[in-house]
C-alpha positions as CSV (number, residue, x, y, z in Angstrom):
1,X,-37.3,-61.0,41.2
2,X,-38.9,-59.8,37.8
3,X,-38.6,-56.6,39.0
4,X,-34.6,-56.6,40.4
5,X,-34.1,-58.2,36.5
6,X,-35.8,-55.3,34.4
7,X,-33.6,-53.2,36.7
8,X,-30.4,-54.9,36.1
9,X,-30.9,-55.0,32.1
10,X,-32.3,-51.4,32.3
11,X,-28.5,-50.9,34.1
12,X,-26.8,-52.9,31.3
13,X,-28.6,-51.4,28.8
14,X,-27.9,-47.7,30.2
15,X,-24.0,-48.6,30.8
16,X,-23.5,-49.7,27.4
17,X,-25.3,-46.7,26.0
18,X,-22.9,-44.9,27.8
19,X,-19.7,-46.7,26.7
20,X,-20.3,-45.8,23.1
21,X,-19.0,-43.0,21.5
22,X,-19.7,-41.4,18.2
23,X,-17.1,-39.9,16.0
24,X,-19.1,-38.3,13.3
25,X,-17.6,-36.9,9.9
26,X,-15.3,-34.5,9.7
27,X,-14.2,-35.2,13.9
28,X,-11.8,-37.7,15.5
29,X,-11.6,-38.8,18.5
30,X,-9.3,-39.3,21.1
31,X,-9.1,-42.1,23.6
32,X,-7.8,-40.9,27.5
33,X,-7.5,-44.1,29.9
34,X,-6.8,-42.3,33.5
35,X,-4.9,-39.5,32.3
36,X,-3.3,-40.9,29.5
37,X,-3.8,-40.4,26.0
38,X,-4.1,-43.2,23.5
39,X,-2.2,-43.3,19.5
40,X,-2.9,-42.9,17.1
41,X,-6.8,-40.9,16.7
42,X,-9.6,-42.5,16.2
43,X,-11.5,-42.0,13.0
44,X,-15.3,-41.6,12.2
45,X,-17.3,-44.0,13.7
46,X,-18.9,-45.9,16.7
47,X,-16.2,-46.5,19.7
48,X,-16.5,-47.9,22.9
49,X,-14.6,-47.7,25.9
50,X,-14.7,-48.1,29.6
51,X,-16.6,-45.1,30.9
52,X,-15.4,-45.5,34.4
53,X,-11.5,-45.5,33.3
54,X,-12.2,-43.6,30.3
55,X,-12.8,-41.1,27.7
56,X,-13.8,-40.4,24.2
57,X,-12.8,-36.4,23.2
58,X,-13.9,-35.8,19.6
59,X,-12.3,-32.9,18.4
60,X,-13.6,-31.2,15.1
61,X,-10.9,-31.3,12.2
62,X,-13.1,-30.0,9.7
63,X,-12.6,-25.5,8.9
64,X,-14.3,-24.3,11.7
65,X,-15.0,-20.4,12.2
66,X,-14.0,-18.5,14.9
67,X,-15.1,-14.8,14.9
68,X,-13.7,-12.1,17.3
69,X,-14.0,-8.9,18.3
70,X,-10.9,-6.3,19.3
71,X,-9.5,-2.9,18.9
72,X,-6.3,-3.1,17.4
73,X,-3.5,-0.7,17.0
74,X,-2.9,1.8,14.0
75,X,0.9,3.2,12.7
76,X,-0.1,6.6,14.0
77,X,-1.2,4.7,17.5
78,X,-5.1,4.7,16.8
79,X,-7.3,2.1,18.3
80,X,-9.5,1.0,15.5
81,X,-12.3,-1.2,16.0
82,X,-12.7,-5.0,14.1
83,X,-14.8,-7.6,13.8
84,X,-12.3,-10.9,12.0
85,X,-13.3,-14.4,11.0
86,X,-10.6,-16.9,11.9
87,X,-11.0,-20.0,9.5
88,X,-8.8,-22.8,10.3
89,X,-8.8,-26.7,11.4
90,X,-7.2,-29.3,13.5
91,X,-4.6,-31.8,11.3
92,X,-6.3,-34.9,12.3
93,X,-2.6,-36.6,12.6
94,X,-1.6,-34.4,15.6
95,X,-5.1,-34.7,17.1
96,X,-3.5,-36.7,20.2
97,X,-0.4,-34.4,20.2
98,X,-2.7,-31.3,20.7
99,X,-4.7,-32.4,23.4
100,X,-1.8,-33.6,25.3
101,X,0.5,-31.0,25.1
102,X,-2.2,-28.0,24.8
103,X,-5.8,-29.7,26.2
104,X,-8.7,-29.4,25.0
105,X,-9.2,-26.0,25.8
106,X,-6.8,-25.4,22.9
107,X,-8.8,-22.2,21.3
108,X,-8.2,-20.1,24.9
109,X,-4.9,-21.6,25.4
110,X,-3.2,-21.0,22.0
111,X,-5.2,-19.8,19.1
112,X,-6.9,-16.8,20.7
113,X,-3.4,-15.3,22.3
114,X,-1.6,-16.0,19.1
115,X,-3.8,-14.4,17.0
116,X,-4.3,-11.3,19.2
117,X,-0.1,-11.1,19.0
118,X,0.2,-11.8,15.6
119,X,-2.8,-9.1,14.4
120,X,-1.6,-6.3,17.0
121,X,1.7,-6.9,15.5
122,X,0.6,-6.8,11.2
123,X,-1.4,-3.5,11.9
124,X,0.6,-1.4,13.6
125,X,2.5,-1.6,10.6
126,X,-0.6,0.4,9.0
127,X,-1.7,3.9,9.1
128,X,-5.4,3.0,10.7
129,X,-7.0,4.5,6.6
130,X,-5.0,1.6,5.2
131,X,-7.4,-1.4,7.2
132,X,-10.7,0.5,5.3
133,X,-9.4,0.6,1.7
134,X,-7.3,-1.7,-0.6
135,X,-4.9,-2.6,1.4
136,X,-7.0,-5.2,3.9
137,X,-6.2,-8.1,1.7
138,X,-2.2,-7.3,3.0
139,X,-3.1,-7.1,6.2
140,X,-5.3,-10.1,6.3
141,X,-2.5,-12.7,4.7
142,X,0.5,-10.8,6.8
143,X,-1.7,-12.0,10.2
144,X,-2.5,-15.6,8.3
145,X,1.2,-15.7,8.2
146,X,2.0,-14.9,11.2
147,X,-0.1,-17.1,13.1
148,X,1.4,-20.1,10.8
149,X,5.0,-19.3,12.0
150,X,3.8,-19.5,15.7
151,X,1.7,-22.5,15.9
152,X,1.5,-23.8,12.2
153,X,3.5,-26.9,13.6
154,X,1.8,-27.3,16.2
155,X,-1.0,-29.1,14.0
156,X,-3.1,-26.3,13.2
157,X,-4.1,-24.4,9.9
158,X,-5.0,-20.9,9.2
159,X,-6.8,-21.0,6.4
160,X,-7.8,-17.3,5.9
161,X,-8.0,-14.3,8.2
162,X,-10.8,-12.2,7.1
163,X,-11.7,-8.0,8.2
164,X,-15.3,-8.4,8.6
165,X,-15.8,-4.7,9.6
166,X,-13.4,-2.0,10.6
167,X,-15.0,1.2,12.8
168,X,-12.5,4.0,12.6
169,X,-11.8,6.6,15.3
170,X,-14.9,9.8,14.8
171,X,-13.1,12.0,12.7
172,X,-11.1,9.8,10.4
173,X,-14.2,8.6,8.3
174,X,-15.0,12.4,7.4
175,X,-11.4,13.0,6.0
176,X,-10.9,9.8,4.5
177,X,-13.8,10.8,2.6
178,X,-12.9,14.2,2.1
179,X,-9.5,12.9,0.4
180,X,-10.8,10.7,-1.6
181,X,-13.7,13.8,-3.1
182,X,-9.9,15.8,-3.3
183,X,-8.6,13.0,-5.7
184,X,-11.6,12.5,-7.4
185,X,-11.7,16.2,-8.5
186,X,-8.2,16.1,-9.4
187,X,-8.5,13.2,-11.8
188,X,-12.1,15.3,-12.8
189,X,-10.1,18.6,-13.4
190,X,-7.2,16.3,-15.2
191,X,-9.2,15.2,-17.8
192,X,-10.8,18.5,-18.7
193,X,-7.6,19.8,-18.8
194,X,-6.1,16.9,-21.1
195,X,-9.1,17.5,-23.0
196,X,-8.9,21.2,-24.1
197,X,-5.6,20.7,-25.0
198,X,-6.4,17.9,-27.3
199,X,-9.1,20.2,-29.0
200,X,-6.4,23.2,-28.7
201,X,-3.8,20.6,-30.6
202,X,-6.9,20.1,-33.2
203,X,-7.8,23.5,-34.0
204,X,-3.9,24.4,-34.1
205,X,-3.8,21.8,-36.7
206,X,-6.6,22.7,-38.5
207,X,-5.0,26.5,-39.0
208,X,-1.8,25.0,-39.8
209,X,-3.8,22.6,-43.0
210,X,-6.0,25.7,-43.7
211,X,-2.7,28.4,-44.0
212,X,-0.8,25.8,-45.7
213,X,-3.8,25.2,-48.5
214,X,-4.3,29.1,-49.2
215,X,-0.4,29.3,-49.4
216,X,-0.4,26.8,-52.2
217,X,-3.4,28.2,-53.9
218,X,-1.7,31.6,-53.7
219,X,1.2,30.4,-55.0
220,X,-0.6,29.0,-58.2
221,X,-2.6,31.5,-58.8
222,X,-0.2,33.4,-62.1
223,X,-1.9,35.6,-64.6
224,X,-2.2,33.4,-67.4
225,X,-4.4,31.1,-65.0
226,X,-6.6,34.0,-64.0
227,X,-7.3,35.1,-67.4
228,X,-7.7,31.4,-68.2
229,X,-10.1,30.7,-65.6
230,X,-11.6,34.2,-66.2
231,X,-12.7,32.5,-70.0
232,X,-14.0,29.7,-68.5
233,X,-16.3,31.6,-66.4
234,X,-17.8,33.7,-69.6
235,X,-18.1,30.6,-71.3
236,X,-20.5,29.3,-68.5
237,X,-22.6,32.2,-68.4
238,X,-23.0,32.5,-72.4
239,X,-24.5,29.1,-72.3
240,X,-27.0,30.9,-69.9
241,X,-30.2,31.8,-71.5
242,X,-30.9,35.1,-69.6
243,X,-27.7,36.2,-70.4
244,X,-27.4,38.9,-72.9
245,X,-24.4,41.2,-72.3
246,X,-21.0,40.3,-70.3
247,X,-18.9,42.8,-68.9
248,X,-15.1,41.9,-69.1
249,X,-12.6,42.7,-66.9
250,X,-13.7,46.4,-67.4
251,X,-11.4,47.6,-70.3
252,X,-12.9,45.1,-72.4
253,X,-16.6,44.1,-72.9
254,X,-18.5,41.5,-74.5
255,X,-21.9,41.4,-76.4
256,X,-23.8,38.8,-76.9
257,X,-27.5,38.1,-78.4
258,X,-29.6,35.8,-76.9
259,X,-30.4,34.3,-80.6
């Protein structure tokens, strides 16, 4: 008898353990009772339920991140190679409508298909070159949008669609980087050019200031200034004290003693 008891509370014990359900932060649950599904979710938190008629099904509705890997399609009808990050979560209000109408198996079902659509359709709007420089960020929102139009009322939300890696055809990688050596030493060869003719403009300046300043000093030069400044220069040198005779402009000559 003490034997069949332990037994029968060990039983209790183990069917009430497993008619408890945990819905942690950041999940809901939701109830099924022989194939039918219960409103509204259930939030965080212990919930029990009759495990023989029932079912807890806790569905995540914090961001969750879903990675893939596929070759998609190029404008010029390249397969190019990608590795994205899907980030998106579960409105916990349509919890119940989602696994009704879609199961729990929802990621197969709808996400997955959609976004393979949605991203075969963005980039072969792209030469395959555009999905390895700056234009990513284009194609990453234009796929986030698309996905929203096909099952953003359906309860779910694309937060962000993220090119982890691209891996273009063998080949493309070499000219890619061969154009972008071509621009570089255009932009190089520009600014040598824009350069010289800055110092050309300079120097051309510099004549002009230099012609301009003889021109005026040639203008101003008359005789009387000449034979002015000529005085001025024997009046320096007869303050000299080595100086003892001065020779004028050659028809004229002037002595002068050192006392």
């Amino acid at each position: 008898m003490k034997k069949l008891f332990l037994y029968s509370l060990a039983a209790v014990f183990i069917l009430q353990a497993s008619s408890c359900a945990t819905v942690r932060q950041g999940s809901v649950g939701v109830k099924r009772t022989i194939g039918k599904i219960h409103e509204p979710s259930l939030p965080p938190g212990p919930r029990w339920y009759n495990p023989f008629v029932s079912r807890i099904i806790i569905l995540p509705v914090n961001t969750q991140n879903l990675e893939v890997s596929l070759p998609l399609p190029s404008k010029e009808g390249l397969n190019v190679e990608t590795q994205i990050s899907i980030l998106y979560h579960i409105e916990d209000s349509k919890a119940t409508e989602i696994i009704g109408s879609i199961g729990e198996d929802y990621l197969n079902t709808i996400i997955l298909p959609v976004f393979r659509a949605a991203a075969a359709d963005v980039t072969a709007k792209f030469m395959a070159k555009d999905m390895h420089t700056g234009n990513r960020l284009d194609i990453e929102i234009a796929i986030k949008n698309k996905m929203m139009e096909l099952i953003g009322e359906r309860g779910f939300v694309i937060e962000a669609v993220l090119l982890k890696s691209v891996t273009l055809p063998p080949g493309l990688y070499q000219s890619i980087e061969q154009k972008l050596q071509a621009e570089q030493d255009a932009q190089r060869m520009e600014f040598v050019l824009q350069k010289e003719r800055q110092e050309a403009e300079r120097k051309k300046i510099e004549a002009a200031g230099v012609r301009d300043a003889n021109k005026i000093i040639s203008e101003g030069l008359t005789p009387e200034i000449l034979q002015y400044k000529s005085l001025e220069v024997y009046e320096e040198l007869s303050r000299s004290p080595n100086a003892k005779v001065i020779i004028g402009s050659g028809t004229e000559s002037l002595l002068i003693n050192a006392d």
